[in-house]
Backbone as JSON, one array per atom type, in Angstrom:
{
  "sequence": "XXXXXXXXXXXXXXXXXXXXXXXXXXXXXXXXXXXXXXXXXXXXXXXXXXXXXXXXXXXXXXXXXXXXXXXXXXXXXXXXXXXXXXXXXXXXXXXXXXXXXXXXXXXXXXXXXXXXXXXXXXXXXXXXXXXXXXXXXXXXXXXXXX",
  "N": [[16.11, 10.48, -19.15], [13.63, 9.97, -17.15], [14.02, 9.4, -13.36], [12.46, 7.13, -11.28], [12.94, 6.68, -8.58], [13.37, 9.08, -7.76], [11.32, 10.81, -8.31], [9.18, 9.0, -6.64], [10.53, 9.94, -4.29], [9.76, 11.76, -4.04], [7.06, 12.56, -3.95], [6.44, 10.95, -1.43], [7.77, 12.6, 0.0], [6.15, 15.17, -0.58], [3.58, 14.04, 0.23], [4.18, 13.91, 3.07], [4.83, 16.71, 3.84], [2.02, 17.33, 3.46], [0.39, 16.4, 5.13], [1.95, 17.11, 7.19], [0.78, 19.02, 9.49], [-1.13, 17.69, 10.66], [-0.04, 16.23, 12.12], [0.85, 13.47, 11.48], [2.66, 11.22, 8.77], [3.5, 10.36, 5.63], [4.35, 7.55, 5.59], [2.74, 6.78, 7.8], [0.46, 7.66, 7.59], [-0.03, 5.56, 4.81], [-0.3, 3.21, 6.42], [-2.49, 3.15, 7.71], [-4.34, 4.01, 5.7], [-4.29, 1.48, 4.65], [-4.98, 0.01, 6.4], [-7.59, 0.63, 6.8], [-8.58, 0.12, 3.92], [-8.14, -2.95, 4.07], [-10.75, -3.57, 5.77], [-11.11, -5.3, 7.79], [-9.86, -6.66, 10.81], [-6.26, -7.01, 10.21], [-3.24, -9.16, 10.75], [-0.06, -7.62, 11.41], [1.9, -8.38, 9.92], [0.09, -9.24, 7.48], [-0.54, -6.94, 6.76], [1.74, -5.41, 5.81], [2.17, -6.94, 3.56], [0.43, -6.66, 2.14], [0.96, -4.62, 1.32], [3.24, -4.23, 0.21], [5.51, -3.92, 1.82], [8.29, -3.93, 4.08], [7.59, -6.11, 6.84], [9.26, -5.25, 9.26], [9.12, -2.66, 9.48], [6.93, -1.87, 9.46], [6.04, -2.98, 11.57], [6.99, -1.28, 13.55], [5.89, 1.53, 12.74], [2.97, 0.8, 12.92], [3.08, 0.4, 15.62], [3.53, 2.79, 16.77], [1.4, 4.26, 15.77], [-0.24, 3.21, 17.68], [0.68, 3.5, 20.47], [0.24, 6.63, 19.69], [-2.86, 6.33, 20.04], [-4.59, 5.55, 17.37], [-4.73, 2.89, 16.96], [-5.86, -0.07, 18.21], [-4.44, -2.99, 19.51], [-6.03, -6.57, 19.14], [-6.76, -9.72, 20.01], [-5.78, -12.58, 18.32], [-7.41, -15.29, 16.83], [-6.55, -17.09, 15.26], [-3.83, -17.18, 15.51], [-1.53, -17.07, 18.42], [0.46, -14.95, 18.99], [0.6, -13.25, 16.7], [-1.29, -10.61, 16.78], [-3.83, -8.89, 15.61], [-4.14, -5.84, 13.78], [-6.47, -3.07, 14.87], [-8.43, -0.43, 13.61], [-9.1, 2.48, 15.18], [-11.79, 5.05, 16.19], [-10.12, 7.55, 16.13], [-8.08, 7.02, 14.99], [-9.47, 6.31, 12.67], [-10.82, 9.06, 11.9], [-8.15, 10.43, 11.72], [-7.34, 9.09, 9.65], [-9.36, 10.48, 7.72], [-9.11, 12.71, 7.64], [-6.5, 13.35, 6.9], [-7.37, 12.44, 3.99], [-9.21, 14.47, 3.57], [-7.65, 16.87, 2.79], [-6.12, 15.56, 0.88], [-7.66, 15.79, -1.75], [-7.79, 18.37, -2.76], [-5.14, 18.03, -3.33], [-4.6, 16.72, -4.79], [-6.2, 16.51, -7.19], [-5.08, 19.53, -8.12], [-2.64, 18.4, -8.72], [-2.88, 16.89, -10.8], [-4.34, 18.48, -12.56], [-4.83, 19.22, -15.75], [-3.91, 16.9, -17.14], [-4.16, 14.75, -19.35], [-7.29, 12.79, -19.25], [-6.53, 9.83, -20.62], [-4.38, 8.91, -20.77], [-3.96, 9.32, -18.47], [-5.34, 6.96, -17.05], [-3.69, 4.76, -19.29], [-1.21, 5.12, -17.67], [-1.73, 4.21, -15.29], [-2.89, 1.7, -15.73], [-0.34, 0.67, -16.88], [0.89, 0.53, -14.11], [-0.35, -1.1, -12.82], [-0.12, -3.11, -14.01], [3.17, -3.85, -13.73], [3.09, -4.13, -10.96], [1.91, -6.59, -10.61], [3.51, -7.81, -12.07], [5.71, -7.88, -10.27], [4.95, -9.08, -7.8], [4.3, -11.45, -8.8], [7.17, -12.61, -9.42], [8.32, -11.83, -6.87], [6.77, -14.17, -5.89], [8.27, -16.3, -6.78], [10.75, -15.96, -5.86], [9.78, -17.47, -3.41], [9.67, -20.01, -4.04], [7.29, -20.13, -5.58], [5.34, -19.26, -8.51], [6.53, -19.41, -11.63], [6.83, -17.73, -14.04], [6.54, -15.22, -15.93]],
  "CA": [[15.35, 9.4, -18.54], [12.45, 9.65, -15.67], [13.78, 8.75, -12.14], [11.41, 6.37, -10.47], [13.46, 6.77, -7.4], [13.07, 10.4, -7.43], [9.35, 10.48, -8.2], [8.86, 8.47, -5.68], [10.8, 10.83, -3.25], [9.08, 13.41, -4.31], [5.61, 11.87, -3.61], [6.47, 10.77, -0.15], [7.71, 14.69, 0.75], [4.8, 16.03, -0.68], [2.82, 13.47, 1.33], [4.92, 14.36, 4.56], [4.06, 18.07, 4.01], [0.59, 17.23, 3.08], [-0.15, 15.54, 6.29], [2.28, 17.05, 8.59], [-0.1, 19.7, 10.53], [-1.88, 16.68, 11.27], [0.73, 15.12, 12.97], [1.29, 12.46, 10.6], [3.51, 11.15, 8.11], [3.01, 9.59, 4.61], [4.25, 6.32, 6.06], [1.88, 6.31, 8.86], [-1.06, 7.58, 6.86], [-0.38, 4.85, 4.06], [-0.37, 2.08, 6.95], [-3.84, 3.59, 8.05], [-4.76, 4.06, 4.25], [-3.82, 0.28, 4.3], [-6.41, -0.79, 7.26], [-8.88, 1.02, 6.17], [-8.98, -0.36, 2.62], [-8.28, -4.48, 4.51], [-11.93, -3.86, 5.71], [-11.27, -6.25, 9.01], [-8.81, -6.96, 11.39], [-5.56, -8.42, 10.14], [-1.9, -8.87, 11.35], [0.92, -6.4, 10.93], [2.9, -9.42, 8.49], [-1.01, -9.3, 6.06], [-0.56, -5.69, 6.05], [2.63, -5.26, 5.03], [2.34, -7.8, 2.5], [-0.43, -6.22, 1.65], [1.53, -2.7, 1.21], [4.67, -4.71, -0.31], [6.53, -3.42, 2.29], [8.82, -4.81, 5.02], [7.42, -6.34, 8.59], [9.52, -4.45, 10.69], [9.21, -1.28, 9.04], [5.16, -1.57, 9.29], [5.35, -3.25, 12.84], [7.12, -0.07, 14.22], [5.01, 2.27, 12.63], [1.9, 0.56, 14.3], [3.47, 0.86, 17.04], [3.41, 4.3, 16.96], [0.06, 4.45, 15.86], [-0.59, 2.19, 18.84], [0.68, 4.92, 20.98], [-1.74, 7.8, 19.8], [-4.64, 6.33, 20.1], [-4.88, 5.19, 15.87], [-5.01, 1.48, 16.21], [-5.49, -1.04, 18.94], [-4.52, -4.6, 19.09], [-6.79, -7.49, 19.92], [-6.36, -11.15, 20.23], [-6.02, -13.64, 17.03], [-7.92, -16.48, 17.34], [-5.56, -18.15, 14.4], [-2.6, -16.94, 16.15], [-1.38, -16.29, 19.58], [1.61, -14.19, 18.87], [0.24, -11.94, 15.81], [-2.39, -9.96, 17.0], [-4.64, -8.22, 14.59], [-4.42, -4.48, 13.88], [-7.98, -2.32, 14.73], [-8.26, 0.87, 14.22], [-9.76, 3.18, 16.66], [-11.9, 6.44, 16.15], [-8.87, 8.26, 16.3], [-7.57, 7.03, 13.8], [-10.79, 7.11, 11.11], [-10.77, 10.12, 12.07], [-6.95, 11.23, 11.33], [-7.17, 9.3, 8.0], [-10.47, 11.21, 6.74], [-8.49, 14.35, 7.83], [-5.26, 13.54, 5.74], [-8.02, 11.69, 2.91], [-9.82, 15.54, 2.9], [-6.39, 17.61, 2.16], [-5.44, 14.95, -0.37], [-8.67, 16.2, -2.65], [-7.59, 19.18, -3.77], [-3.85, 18.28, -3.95], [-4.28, 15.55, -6.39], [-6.68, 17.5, -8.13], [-4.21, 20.59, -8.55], [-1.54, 18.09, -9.44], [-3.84, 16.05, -12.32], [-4.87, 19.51, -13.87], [-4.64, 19.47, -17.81], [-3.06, 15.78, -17.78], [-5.03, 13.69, -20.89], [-7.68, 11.41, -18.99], [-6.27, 8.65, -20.95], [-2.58, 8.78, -19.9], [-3.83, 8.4, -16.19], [-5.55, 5.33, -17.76], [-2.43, 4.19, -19.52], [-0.21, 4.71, -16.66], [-2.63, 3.46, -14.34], [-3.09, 0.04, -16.03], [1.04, 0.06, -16.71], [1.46, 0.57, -12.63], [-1.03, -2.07, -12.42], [0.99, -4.48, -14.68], [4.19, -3.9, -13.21], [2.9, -4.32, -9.75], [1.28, -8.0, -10.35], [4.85, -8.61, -11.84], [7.19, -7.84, -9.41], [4.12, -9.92, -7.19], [4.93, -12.98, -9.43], [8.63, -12.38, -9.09], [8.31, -11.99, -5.66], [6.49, -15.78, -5.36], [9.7, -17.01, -7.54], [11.81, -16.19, -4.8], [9.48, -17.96, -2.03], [9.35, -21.2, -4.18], [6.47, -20.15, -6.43], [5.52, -19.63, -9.89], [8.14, -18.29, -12.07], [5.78, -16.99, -14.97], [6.03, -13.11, -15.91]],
  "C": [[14.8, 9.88, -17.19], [13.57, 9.1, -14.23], [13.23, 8.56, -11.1], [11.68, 6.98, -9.21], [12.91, 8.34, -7.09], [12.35, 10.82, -7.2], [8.88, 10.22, -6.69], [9.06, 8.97, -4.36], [10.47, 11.6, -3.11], [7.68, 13.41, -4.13], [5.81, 11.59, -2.35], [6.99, 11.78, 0.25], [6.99, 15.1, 0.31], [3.76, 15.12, 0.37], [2.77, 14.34, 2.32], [4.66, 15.6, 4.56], [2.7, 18.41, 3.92], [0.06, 17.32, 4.46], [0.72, 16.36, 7.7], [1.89, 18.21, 9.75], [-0.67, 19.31, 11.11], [-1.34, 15.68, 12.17], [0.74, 13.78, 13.06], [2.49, 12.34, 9.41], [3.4, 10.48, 6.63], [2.99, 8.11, 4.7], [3.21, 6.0, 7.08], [0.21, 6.63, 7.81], [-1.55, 6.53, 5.63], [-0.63, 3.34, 4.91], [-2.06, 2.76, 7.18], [-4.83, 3.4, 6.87], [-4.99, 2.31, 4.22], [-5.0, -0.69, 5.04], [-7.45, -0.67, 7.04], [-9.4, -0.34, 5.38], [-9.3, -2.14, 2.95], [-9.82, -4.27, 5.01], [-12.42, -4.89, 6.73], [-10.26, -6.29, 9.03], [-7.74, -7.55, 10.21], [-4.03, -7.98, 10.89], [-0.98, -8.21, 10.81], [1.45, -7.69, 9.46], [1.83, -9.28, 7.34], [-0.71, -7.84, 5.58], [1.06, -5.36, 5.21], [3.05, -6.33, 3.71], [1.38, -7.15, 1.47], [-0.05, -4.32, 0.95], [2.65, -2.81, -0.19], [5.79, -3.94, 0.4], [7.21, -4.53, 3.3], [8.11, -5.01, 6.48], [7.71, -5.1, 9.55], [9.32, -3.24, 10.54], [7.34, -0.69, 9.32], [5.11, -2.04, 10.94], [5.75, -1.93, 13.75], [6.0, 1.09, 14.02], [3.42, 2.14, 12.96], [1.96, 0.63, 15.41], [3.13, 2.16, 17.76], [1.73, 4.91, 17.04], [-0.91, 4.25, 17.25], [-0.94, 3.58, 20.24], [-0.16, 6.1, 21.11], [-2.46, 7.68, 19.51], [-4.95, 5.63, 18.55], [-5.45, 3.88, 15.73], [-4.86, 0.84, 17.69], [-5.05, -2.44, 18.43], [-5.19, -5.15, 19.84], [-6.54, -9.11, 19.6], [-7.09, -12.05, 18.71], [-6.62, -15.0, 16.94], [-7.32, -17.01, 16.27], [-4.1, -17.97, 14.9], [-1.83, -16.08, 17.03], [-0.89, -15.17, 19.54], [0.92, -13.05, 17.98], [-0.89, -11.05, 15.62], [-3.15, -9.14, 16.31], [-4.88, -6.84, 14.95], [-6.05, -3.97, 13.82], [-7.64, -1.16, 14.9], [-9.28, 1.78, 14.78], [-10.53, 4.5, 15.7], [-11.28, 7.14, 15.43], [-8.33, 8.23, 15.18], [-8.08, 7.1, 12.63], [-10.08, 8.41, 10.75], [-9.51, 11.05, 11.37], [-6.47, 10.33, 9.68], [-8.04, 9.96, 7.02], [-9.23, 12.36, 6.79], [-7.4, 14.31, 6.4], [-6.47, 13.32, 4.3], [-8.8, 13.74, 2.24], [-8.74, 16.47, 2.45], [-6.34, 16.91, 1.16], [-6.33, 15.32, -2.01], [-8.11, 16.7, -3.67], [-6.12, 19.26, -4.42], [-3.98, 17.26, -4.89], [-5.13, 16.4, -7.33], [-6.05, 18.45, -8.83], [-3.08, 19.91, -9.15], [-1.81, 17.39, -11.23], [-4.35, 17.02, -13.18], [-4.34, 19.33, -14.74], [-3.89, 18.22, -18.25], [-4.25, 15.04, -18.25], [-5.52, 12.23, -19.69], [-6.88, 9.88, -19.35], [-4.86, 8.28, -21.16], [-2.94, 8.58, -19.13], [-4.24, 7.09, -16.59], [-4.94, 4.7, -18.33], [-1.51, 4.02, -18.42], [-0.8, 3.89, -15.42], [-2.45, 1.74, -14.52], [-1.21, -0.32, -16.52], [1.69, -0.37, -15.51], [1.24, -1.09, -12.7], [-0.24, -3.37, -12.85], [1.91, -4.45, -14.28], [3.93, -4.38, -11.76], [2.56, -5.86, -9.54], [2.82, -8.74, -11.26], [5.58, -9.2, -11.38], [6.31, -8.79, -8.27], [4.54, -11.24, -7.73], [6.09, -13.14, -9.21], [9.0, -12.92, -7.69], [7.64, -13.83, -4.94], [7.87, -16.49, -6.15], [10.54, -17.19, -6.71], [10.96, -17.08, -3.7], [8.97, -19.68, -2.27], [7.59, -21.3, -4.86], [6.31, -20.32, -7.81], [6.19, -18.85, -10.16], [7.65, -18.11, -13.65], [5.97, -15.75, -14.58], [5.27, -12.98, -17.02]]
}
């Protein structure tokens, strides 16, 4: 049997070596990856909801970002307290960088695998992901449909 877990560890250290000449990390480049793709401001709690990750784990690592230059914050006009991530230059900038390494390593890793397995597993991610999304409203007093 496959372990997910492992995979998965093994994808975030290849990241982390991907990225780390750039003086980044796979976690920081998928929060960046993450602003990008939102397409306008929003608050650390949209993004990490938006990641399916945890708050505090995404508000530190903006933090950091914060720090060198990646992302400012600016004022929420829906809410005082949660100030809306922007990112800077700086930070474009240091996600094209990681975005142009990532080319040829997905490329070299996708050699000789059957188009239509990535398109099977693709659309299985996809279904599992809007699952554990339904799931996840079950616990917050949602629908409880899988």
């Amino acid at each position: 049997m496959v372990s997910l877990t492992g995979l998965n560890n093994r994808l975030l250290a290849a990241g982390d070596r991907l990225v780390a000449g750039l003086g980044q990390t796979s976690a920081r480049w998928q929060v960046l990856g993450t602003i990008v793709d939102a397409q306008h401001p929003q608050p650390v709690a949209w993004l990490a909801r938006g990641m399916g990750a945890n708050r505090q784990n995404v508000q530190r690592i903006v933090h950091d970002l914060e720090r060198d230059g990646h992302v400012r914050f600016q004022p929420n006009p829906h809410h005082r307290q949660a100030h809306l991530v922007v990112l800077t230059e700086q930070g474009q900038q240091a996600y094209d960088d990681a975005m142009r390494l990532r080319a040829p390593w997905v490329n070299a890793l996708s050699d000789g695998l059957n188009p239509d397995d990535i398109q099977a597993t693709r659309k299985l991610l996809t279904l599992l992901r809007e699952r554990l999304e339904r799931a996840d409203r079950v616990y917050t007093g949602g629908d409880a449909t899988f």
